[in-house]
C-alpha positions in Angstrom: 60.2 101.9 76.2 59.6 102.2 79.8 61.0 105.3 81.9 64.9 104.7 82.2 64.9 101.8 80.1 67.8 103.2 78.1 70.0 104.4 81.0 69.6 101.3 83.4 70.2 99.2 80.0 73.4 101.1 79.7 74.8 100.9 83.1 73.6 97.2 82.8 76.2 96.8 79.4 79.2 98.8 81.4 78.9 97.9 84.8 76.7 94.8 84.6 76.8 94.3 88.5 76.0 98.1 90.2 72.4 98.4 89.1 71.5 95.2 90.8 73.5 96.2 94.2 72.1 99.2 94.8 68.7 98.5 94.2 68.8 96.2 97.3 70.0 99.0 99.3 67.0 101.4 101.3 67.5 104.7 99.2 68.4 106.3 103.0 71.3 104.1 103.8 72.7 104.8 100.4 72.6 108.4 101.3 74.2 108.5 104.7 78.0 108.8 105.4 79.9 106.1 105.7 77.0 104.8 102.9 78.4 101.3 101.0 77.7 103.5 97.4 81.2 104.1 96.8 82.2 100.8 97.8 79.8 99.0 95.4 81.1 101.6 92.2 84.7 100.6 92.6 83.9 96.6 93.2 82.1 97.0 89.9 85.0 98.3 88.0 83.2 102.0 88.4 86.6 103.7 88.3 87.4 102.6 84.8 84.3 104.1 83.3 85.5 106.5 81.3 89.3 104.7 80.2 89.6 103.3 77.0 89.0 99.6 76.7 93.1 98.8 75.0 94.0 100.2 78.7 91.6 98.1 80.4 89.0 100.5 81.0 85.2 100.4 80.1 85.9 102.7 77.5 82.5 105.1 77.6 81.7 107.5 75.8 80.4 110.8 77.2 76.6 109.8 76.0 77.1 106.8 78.0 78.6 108.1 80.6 75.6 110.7 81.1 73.2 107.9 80.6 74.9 105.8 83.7 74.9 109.0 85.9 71.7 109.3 85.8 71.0 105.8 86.1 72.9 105.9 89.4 71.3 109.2 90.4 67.8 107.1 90.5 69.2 105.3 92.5 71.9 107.2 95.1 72.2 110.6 93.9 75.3 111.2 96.9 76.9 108.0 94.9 76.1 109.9 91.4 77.6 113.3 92.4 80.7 111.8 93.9 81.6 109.7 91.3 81.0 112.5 88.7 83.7 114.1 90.3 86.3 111.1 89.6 85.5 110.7 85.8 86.1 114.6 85.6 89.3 114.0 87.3 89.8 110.4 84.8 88.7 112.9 81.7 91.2 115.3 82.7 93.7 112.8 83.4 92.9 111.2 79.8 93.0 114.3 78.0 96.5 115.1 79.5 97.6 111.8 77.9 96.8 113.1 74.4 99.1 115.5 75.0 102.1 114.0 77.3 104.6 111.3 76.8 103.2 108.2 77.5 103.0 107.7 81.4 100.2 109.8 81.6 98.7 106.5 79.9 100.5 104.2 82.3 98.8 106.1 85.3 95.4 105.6 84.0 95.6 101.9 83.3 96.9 101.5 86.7 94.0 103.4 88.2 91.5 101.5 85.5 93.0 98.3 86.8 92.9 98.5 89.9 90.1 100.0 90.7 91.4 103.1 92.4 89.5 105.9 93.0 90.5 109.7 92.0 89.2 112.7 94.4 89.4 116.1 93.0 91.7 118.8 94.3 90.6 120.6 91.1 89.6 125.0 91.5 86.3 123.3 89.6 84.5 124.2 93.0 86.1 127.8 93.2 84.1 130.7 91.9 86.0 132.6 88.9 88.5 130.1 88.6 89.7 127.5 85.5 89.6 124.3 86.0 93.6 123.6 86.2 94.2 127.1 87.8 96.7 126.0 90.7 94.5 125.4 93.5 97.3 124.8 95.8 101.2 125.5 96.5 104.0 123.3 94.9 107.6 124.2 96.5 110.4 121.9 94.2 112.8 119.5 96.6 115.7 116.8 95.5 112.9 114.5 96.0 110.0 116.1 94.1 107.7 118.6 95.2 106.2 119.6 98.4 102.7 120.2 97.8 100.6 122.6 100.6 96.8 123.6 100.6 93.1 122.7 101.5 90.1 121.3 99.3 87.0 121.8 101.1 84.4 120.3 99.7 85.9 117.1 98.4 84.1 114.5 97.1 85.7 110.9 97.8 87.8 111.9 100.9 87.2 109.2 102.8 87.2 106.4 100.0 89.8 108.0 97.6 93.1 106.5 96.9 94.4 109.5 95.0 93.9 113.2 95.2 94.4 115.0 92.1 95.7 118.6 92.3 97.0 121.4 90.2 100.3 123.4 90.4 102.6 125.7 89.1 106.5 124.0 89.0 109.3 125.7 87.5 109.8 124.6 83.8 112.4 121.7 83.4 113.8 124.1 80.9 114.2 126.9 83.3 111.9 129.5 80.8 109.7 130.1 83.6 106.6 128.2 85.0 104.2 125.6 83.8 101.0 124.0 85.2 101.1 120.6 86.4 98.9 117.9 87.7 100.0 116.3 91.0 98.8 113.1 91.6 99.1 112.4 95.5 98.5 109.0 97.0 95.6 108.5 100.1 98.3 107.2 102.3 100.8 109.9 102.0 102.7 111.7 104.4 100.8 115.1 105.5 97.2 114.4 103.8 94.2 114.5 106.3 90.9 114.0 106.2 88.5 116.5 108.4 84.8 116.4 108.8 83.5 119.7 106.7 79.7 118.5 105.1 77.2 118.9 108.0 73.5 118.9 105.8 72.5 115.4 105.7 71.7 116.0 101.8 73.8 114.1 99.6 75.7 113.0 102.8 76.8 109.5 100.9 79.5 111.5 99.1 82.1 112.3 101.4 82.5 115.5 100.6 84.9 116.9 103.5 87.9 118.5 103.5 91.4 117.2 102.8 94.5 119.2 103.8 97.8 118.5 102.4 100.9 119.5 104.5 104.2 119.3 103.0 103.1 116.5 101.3 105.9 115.3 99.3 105.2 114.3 95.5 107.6 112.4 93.2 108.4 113.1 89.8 106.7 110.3 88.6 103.5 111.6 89.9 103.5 114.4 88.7 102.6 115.0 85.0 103.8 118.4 83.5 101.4 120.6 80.7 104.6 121.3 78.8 103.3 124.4 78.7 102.4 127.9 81.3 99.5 129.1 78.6 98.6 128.5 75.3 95.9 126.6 73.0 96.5 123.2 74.3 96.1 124.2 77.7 92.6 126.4 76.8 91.7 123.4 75.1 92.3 120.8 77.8 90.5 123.4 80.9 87.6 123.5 78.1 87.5 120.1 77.7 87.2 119.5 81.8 84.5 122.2 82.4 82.5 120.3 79.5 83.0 117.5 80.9 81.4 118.6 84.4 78.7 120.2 83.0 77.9 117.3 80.6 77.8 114.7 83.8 77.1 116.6 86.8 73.5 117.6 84.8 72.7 114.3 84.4 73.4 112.9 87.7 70.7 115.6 89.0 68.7 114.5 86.1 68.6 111.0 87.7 67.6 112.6 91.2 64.8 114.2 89.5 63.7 110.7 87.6 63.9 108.8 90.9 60.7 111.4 91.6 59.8 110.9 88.2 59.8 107.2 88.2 57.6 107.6 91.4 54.9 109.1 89.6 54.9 107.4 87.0 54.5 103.7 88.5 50.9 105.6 90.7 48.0 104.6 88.5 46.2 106.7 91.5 47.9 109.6 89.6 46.0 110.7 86.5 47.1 110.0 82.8 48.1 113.4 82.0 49.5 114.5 84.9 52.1 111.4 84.6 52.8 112.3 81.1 53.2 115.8 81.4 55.8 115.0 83.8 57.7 112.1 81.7 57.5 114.6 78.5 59.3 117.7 80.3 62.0 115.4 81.9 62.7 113.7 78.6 62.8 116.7 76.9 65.4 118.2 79.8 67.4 114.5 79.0 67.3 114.9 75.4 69.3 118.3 75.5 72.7 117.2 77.6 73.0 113.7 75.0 73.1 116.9 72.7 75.8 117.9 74.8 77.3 115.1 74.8 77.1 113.5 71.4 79.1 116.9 70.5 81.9 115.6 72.8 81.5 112.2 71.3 82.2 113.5 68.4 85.0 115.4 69.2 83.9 118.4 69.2 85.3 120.6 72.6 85.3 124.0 71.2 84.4 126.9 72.8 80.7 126.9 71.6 80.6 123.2 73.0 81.3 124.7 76.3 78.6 127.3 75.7 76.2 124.8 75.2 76.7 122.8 77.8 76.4 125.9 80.2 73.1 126.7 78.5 71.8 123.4 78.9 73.2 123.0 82.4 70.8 126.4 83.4 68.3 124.9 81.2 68.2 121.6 83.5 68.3 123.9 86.5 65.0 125.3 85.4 63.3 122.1 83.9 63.8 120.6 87.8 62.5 123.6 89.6 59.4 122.5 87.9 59.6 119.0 87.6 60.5 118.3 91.1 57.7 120.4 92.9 55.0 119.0 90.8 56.1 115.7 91.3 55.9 116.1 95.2 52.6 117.6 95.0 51.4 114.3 92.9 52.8 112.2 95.1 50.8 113.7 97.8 51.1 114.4 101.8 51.1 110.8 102.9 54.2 110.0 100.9 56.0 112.9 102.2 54.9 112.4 106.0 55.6 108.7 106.4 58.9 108.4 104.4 61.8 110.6 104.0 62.8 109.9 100.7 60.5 112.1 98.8 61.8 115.0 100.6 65.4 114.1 100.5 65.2 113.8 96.7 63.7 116.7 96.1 66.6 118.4 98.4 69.0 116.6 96.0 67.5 117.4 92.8 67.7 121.0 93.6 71.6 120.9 94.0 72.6 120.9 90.4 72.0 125.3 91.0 74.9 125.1 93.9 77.8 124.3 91.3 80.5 126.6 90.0 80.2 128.9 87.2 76.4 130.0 88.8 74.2 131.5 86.3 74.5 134.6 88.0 77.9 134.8 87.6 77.5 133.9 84.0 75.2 136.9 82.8 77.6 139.1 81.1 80.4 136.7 80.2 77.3 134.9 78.4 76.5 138.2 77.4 79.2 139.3 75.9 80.1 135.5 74.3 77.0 136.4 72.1 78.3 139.9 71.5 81.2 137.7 69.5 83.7 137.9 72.5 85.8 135.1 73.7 83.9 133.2 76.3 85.2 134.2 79.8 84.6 131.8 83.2 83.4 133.8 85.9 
């Protein structure tokens, strides 16, 4: 089987007409703003990756949804990172509907059939925060609620149709407060888009900042946890951080196998030196579809979450080694007279530069092994 065989194959099966597209595309012009990445996903029915097929998704699974990330990390890691951020918002918004009343599902269709695109307003990008914890403020109106609040970085800003965002709203009971997922539309009153990503490093992924000012949400958009705390909302902020682990490692991955894949197709290179290299990233591959059979399986436990952050810092330190030799076997020449060598090796390193950092992680990992609950720094 050549290198890749089994992701492009994949992406091939659920969206038969991406691979094709980008691979026409200069790598570089995929990774600048205003890059036509995002534009291709959703014309290729992208945005219903991860929905079930009986509501007109693609209905993927997390393996092969981590074997298509990293296919389209080979080939526009901006496009990969970005779009990882609107399946975590799809799987949160799908794991909502296993617990809600049916218009969660109705929601996701729509988006599914349509083809609209979800941006994150998620805390995911916030140090020490869950992944629902309110990451903006919800004041409650005749009309709905008024939602206030800045995401800066967000991923999609200038291509998204909906933001998602969490809240706290007064229970329809009155027994106190309850999270809640707003869902606010592109064109509403009070959202902005502002320039905030300056590097020119993963550039393609619009990752600016969106402000939302007294942006009114109706009740129909926003769909309620039935629930302030408990073990179906634990389980559901589990499920999401999974989730990002599980897809944001293998859109890296694909970076690093773009480098890789390089390598590999020098015969100027020797033998074992392109082995070597193919082994160790293989090997880094084979532990997230770990990861992700588990999910496949239904299995989003706490020690699923554990293992996903150990593979995730696992990763992290496969590509500080696979990267940097890769370069060096690809020599000088191809580093002086193209940028794209150096821009993927900029890329690949990015997987260390999302929330919870290892650092951060050492004595909640710590004292998870010490047979204490496992604590998100």
């Amino acid at each position: 089987m050549r290198f890749l065989e089994r992701e492009r194959a994949t992406l091939a099966k659920l969206l038969p007409d991406l691979d094709p597209a980008l691979r026409e595309i200069p790598l570089m012009e995929l990774e600048r703003p205003g890059s036509p990445g995002i534009r291709l996903f959703r014309d290729c029915g992208g945005p219903g990756l991860l929905v079930p097929e009986s509501h007109q998704g693609r209905g993927a699974g997390a393996l092969d949804a981590l074997r298509v990330q990293r296919a389209i990390g080979s080939r526009s890691p901006s496009l990969a990172v970005a779009t990882t951020m609107h399946h975590f918002s799809m799987a949160t918004l799908v794991g909502l509907g296993a617990l809600g009343d049916g218009l969660e599902w109705m929601l996701i269709e729509g988006v599914a059939a349509a083809n609209r695109i979800i941006a994150s307003g998620f805390a995911e990008g916030r140090s020490g925060a869950g992944i629902l914890e309110p990451s903006m403020t919800a004041t409650v109106t005749e009309d709905g609620v008024r939602v206030n609040g800045v995401k800066r970085p967000c991923s999609l800003a200038r291509s998204m149709d909906l933001l998602t965002a969490s809240v706290l709203v007064p229970r329809e009971d009155g027994q106190g407060e309850e999270l809640a997922v707003a869902l606010v539309p592109a064109e509403s009153e009070g959202l902005s888009v502002s320039g905030f990503w300056s590097s020119t490093f993963l550039a393609g992924a619009e990752s600016e900042q969106v402000t939302l000012t007294d942006v009114l949400v109706p009740p129909e958009l926003l769909l309620r946890t039935a629930t302030p705390t408990g073990q179906q909302l634990d389980e559901l902020q589990t499920a999401g951080l999974i989730w990002f682990q599980v897809l944001m490692t293998g859109s890296y991955l694909g970076a690093a196998s773009a480098l890789v894949e390089r390598v590999l197709l020098n015969d100027r290179i020797p033998e074992h030196e392109r082995v070597r290299l193919h082994v160790e990233t293989e090997a880094a591959m084979a532990t997230a579809e770990g990861v992700a059979r588990r999910v496949d399986d239904g299995d989003l436990d706490e020690s699923t979450l554990a293992q996903s952050l150990y593979v995730r810092y696992g990763v992290q330190d496969a590509l500080a080694r696979i990267v940097p030799r890769a370069v060096e076997l690809l020599g000088g020449l191809n580093f002086m007279t193209s940028d794209e060598v150096g821009h993927l090796a900029a890329c690949a390193n990015g997987l260390a530069l999302h929330p919870p950092s290892r650092s951060r992680m050492t004595g909640p990992l710590a004292a998870y092994l010490a047979d204490q609950p496992l604590m998100i720094a």
